[in-house]
N, C-alpha and C positions, 0 to 999 in steps of 0.2 A: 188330683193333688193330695197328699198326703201332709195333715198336721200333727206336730210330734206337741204335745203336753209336757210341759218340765213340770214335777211337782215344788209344791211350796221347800218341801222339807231340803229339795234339793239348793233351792238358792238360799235358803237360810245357811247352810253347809260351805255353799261357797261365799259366800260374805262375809262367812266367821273366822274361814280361813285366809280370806283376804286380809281381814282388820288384825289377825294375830301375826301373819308375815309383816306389815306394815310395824306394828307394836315391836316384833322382834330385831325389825331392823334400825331401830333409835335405841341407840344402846346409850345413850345417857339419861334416857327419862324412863328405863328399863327398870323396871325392882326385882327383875330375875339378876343381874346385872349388881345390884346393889346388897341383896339378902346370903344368894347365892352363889355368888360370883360366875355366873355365866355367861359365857361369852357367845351370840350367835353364827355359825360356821361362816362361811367367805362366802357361797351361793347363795346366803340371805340378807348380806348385805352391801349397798349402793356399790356403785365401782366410783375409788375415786376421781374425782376429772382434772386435777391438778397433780400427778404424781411426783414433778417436779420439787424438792424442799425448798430449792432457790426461789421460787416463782414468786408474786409478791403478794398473790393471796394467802399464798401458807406463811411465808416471812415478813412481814411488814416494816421490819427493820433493814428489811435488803435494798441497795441503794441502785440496783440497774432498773434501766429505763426500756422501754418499748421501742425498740426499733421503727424510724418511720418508714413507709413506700418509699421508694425510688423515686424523684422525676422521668419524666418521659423523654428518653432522649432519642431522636429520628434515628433509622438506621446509618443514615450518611457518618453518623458522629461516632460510632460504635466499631470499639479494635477489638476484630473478631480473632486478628489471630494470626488469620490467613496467610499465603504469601502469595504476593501478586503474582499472576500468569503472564508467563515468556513465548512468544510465538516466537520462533524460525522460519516465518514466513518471509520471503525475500521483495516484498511491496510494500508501501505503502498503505496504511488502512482508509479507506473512504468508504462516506455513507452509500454514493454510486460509482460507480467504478464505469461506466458507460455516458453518464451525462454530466460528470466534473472533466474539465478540463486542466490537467498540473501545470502549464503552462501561463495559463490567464490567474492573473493575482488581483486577490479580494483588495478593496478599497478600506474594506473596515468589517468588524462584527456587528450581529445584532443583542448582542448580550454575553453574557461573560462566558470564561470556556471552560464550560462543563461537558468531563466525556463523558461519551451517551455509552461507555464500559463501565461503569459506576465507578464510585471514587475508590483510590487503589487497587483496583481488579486489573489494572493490565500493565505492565511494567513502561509502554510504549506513553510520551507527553502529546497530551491532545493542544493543538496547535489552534484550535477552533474550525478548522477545515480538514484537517488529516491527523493522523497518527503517523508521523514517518517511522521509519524503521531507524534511521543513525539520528540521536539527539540535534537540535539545533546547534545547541552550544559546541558540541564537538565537530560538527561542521565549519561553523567558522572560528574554530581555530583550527582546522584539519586547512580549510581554506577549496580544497579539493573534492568542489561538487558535480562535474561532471565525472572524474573519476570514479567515486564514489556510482552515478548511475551505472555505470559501463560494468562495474563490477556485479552489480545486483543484476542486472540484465545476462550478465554469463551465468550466475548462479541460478536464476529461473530455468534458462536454455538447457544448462545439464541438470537440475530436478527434472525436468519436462522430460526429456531424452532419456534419463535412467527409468520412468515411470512408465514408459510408452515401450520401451521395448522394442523389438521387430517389426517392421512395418504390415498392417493388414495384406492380406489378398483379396483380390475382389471378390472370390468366393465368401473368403469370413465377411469382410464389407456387408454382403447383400444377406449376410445371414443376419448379422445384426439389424441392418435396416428393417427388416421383413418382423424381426421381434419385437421392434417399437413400434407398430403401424398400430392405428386404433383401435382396429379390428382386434386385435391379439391383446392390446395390455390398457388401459386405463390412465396409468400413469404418466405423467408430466410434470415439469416447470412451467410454470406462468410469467413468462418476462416481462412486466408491465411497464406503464407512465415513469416510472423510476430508475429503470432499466438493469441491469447489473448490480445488485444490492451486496453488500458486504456480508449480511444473513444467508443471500441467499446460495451463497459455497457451500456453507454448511447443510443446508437442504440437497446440493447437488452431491454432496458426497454420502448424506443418509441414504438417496439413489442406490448410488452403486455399492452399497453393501448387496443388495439384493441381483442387481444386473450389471452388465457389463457396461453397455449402454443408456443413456437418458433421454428422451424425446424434452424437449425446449420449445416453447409455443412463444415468440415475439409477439407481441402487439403495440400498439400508440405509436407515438413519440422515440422511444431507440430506432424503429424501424427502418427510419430514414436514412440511417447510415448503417446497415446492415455489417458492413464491412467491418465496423468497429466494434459492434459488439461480438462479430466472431474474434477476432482479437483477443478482444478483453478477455472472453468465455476462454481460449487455450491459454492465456498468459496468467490466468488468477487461478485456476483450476488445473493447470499442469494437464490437460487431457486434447482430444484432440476430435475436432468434426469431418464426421465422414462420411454426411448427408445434408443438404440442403435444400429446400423446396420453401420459396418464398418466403411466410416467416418461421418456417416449423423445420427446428436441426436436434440434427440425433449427434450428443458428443459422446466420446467415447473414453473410456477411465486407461487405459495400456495392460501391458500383459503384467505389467511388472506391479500392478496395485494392489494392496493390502489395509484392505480398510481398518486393521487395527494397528497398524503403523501408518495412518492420513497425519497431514500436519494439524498441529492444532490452533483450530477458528475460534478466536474467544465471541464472541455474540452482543452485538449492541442492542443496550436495553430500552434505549428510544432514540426516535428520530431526531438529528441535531439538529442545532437551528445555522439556514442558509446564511452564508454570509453575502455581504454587501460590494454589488460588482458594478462595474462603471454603465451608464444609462444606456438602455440600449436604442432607445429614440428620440434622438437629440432634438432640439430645439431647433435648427437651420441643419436642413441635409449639406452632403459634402458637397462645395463650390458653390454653394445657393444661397441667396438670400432669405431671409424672413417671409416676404410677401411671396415671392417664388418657391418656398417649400407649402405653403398655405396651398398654394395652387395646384400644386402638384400632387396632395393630398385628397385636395377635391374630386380632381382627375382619375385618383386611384380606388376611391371608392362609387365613382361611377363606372368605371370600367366594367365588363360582363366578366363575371367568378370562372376562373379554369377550371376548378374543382372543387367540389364540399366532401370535406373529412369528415367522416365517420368517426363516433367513439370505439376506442379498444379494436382498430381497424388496419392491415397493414398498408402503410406508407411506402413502401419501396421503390416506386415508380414517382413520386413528387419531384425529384431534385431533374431528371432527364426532363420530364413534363415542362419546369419552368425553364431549364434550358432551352425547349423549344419553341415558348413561348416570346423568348426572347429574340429568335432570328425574325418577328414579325412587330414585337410592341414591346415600346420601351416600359411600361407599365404593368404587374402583373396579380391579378386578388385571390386570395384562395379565401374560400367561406367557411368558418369555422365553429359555425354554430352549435354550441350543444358541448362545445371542446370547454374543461376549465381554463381559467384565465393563465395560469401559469403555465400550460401545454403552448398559449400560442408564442410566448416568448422563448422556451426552445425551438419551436418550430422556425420560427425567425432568426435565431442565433445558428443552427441551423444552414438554411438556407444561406444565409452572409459568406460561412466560411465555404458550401460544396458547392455552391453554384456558380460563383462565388454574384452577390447581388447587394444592395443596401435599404434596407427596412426606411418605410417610409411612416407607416403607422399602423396603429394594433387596433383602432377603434372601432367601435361597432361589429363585436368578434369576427375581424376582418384583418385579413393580415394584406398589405400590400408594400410589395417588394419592388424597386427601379434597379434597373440594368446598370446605369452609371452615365457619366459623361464619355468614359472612355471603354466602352464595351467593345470586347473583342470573343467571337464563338471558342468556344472549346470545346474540343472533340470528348464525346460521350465515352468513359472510361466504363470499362466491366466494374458490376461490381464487387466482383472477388476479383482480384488483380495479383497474377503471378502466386496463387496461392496450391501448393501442392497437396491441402489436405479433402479440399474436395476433389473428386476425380470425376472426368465426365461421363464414365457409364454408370457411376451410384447417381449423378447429379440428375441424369434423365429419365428415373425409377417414377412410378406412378402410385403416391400413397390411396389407402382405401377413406373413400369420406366415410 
């Protein structure tokens, strides 16, 4: 290591010039300044920090005041400006689109109706259940609400048809099939517990910027009615499936799509809150008394379990199952252990309408289901019924595990 020696003479040199800068830059106690009228240049003296003359340390006579902060006001309160967003979407908006039914009317809310679109971001009135597309209020004064559906139904049907274009041939069919297989591409939808979400369009169309097609993976709870959620999937999406394999389908966008002309999906910023629907396991089952549904309960949870549900598992085959467990016992338990508690009340809701059956009770995550007093068999329906967009040489293709 090298030590550098400063000599004396030198920091006396620099002290002295220190103390005559400092001296030169008070020019009021200056005697160069007073004798000789000199004035030290601009580079020797301070900068001022008020340049301001108004300010009230140079003016003391000036009478403005100091501005105070703002309060904090939440965003919800603040008019940014914006103008709300118009969708030309011909539905409905819901949180799921798969496990609401339009049909069955809420009893009541659980809290007030904040749309989960933030306050003024969508031109559409959030109803606490949905977004409709034609105002309440102009409905009933229009009066004409089935009309109104029928109209929205044709307008879907030719969006759909303009969008899809020429029908595949099985040649392109099985080319596209062969492009979603696992093997080849990574990508997916995840159809969950929630089943059809209103987010997730907009994921299905960030897809086909990239492909033609989208592989869709069902699991839980939608599965059970498979039928519905292919439905839903052509009727919200405008696009069309042209593969299926128990719960994994490949939808397909048409020839005619342009992902920078898609409609536009505004995006909900939280989950809404469910509303309040009629009980779904009453007190006295139907035709029974008090002590006779007691019993009957007992019965139902002694009976031996047809099957235990798996989590995030496909259901497709449960509603035929308890069909045929019903040509032998009027009582039937599915084990649902491990499932959350609100999986097993669609499970049951559910089962009531496809099987068609009456929920007896949920307890003990046990679901047990009675045929009825007047039970009559029903023949076991496909579950794609008269549907032209599966075809049955893509339907009988063998994807790669």
């Amino acid at each position: 290591m090298f030590k550098f020696v400063i000599p004396r003479q030198n920091i006396r040199h620099r002290l002295s010039l220190s103390s005559l800068l400092r001296h030169l830059s008070t020019t009021s106690s200056s005697k160069l300044h007073t004798k000789y009228s000199f004035t030290p240049p601009s580079s020797l003296s301070p900068p001022n920090p008020n340049p301001n003359p108004n300010s009230p340390s140079q003016n003391p006579n000036s009478s403005t005041k100091i501005r105070k902060k703002p309060l904090y006001r939440p965003p919800s309160t603040l008019n940014t400006g914006e103008k709300p967003l118009r969708s030309n979407l011909p539905f409905d908006f819901r949180y799921s689109y798969t496990e609401s039914n339009p049909s069955v009317r809420p009893i009541g809310l659980r809290g007030p109706k904040y749309s989960p679109f933030g306050p003024g971001r969508l031109k559409r009135e959030w109803t606490g259940v949905c977004a409709p597309v034609k105002s309440l209020k102009v409905l009933s004064v229009d009066g004409g609400v089935e009309d109104d559906d029928s109209k929205l139904e044709e307008r879907r049907r030719l969006m759909r048809e303009k969008l899809l274009g020429k029908p595949l041939t099985d040649a392109e069919k099985k080319i596209l099939v062969d492009s979603c297989q696992r093997g080849k591409i990574k990508k997916q939808v995840n159809l969950g517990r929630d089943g059809l979400t209103h987010n997730m369009l907009n994921v299905i169309h960030n897809h086909w910027k990239d492909a033609e097609a989208v592989r869709i993976k069902c699991m839980g709870v939608p599965t059970i009615d498979m039928e519905n959620v292919i439905t839903q999937l052509e009727d919200k999406t405008f696009g069309k499936i042209i593969h299926r394999e128990s719960g994994l389908l490949v939808l397909y966008r048409g020839r005619n799509y342009k992902f920078k002309k898609r409609p536009l999906i505004p995006l909900m910023l939280w989950k809404p809150q469910e509303p309040v629907y009629p009980k779904l396991i009453k007190t006295t089952t139907e035709g029974l008394s008090i002590e006779e549904t007691k019993e009957l309960r007992k019965r139902g949870l002694a009976v031996p379990a047809l099957t235990k549900l798996s989590r995030n598992k496909y259901y497709g085959g449960l509603v035929v199952m308890v069909r045929d467990a019903f040509l032998v016992q009027e009582l039937v338990r599915i084990d649902c252990t491990g499932l959350d508690k609100s999986d097993h009340k669609k499970i049951a809701v559910k089962l009531r309408d496809l099987v068609p059956c009456i929920p007896v009770t949920l307890a003990k995550e046990q679901i047990v289901v009675w045929r009825g007093p007047n039970h009559e068999p029903t023949e076991d329906r496909p579950i794609l019924t008269a549907r032209e967009s599966v075809e049955n040489s893509i339907d009988n293709m063998i994807w790669d595990s």
